[in-house]
C-alpha positions in Angstrom: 0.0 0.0 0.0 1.0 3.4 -0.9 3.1 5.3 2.3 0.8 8.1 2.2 -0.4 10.4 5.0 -3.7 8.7 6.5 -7.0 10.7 6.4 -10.3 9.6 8.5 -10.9 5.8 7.8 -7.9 5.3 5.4 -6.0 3.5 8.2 -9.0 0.9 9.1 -9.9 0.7 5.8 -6.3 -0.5 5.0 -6.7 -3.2 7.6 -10.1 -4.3 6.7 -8.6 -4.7 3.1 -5.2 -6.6 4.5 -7.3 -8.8 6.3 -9.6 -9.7 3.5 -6.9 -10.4 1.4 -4.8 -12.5 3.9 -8.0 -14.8 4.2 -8.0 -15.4 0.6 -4.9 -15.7 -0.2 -5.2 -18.3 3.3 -8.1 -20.1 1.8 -5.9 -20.4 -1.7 -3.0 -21.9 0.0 -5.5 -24.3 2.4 -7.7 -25.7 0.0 -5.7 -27.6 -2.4 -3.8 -29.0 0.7 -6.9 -29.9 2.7 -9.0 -31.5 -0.3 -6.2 -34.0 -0.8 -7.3 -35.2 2.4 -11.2 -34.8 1.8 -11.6 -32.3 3.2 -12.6 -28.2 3.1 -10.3 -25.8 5.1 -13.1 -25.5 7.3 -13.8 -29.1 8.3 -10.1 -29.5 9.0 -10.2 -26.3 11.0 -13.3 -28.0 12.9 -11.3 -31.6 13.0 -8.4 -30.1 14.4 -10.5 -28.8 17.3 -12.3 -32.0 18.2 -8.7 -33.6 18.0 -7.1 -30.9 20.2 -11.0 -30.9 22.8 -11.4 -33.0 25.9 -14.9 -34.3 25.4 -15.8 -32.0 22.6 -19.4 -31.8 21.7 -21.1 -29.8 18.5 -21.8 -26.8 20.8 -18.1 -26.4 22.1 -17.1 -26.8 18.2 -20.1 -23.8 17.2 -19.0 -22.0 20.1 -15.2 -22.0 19.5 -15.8 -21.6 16.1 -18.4 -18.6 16.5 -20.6 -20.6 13.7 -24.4 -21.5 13.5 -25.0 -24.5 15.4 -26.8 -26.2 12.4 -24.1 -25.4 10.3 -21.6 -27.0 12.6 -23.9 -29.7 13.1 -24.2 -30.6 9.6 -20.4 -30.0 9.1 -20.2 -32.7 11.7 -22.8 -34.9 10.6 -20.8 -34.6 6.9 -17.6 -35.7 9.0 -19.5 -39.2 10.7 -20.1 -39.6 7.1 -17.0 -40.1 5.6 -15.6 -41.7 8.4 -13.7 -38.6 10.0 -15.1 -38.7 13.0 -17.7 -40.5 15.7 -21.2 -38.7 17.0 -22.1 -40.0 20.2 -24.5 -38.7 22.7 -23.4 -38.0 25.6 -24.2 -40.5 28.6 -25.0 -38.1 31.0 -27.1 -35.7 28.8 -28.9 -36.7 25.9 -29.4 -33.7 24.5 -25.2 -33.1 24.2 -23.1 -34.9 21.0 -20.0 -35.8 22.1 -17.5 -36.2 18.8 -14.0 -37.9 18.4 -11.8 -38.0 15.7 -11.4 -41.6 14.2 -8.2 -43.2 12.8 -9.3 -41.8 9.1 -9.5 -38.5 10.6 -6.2 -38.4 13.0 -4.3 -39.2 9.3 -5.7 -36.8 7.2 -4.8 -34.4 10.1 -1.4 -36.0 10.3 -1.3 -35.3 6.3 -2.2 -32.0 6.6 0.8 -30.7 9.0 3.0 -32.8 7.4 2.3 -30.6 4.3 2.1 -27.4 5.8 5.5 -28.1 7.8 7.3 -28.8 4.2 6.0 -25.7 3.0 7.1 -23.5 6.5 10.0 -25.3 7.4 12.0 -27.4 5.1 11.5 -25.1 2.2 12.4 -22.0 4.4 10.0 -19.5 3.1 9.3 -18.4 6.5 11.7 -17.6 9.2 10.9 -18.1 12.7 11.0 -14.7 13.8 8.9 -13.4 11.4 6.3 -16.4 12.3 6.2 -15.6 15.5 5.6 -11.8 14.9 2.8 -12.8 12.3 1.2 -14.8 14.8 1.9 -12.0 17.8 0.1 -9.7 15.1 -2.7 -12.0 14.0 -3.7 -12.3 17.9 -3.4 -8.6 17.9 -5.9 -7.9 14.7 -7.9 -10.8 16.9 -8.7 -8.6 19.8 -9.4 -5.0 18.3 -12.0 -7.1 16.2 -12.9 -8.5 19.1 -13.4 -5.4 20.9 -15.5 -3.5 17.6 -17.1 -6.5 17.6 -18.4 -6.2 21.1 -19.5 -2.6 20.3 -21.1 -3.4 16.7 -23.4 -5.5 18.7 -24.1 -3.9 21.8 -25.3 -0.8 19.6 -27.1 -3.2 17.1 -29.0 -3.9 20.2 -29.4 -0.7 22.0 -31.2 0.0 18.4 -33.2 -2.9 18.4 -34.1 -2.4 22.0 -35.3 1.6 21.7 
């Protein structure tokens, strides 16, 4: 981007428009590499969490996720499916589905960071350091959202409620 003095919004608009381009250039990189596996960058995203979950159930996954719980739920169902994962309900509430990644799953999970780790590590195109800083920055970007978010809505609903 041009190194121009900022007016008004330029600034967040620059980050809106970095951030919307990092995600697709994210989802470029992701889905070739996950739909060797099967998969959608988004089911392996949702595979890695119920690997990762103690006792993970569809509304941790929607929750953690900040998805619709149908979505999710079919996402899941989707998963059972092809033999990703196991929907059981939970023993001591009937109403809860309790997932776990199966063998199929654990591998195409295994496939999936073996590929990405070729691509970050043994081909170099990312040092350390600058990981790390992306990452420090990501979780940065993560919580101003985070915190507009929290505003968007609370005025959403102060409009709603007048």
């Amino acid at each position: 981007m041009e190194n121009h003095t900022r007016h008004g919004g330029t600034l967040q608009l620059e980050v809106v428009t970095s951030f919307i381009q990092a995600r697709i250039s994210f989802e470029r990189i992701m889905t070739p590499i996950t739909q060797q596996f099967g998969l959608t960058p988004l089911s392996a995203i949702t595979l890695n969490l119920i690997a990762h979950q103690k006792n993970p159930t569809v509304s941790t996954v929607f929750r953690t996720l900040d998805l619709n719980q149908g979505n999710v739920s079919s996402m899941c169902k989707k998963l059972e499916l092809e033999g990703f994962i196991l929907r059981q309900r939970c023993k001591t509430d009937e109403r809860s589905v309790v997932l776990e990644i199966t063998k199929r799953g654990q591998s195409a999970l295994d496939g999936i960071e073996h590929t990405l780790r070729e691509y970050f590590e043994n081909e170099q195109i990312v040092s350390q350091k600058d990981f790390s800083k992306a990452v420090a920055g990501i979780e940065a970007l993560q919580r101003i959202v985070g915190n507009i978010e929290k505003r968007v809505i609370k005025k959403d609903g102060d409009t709603q409620n007048a």
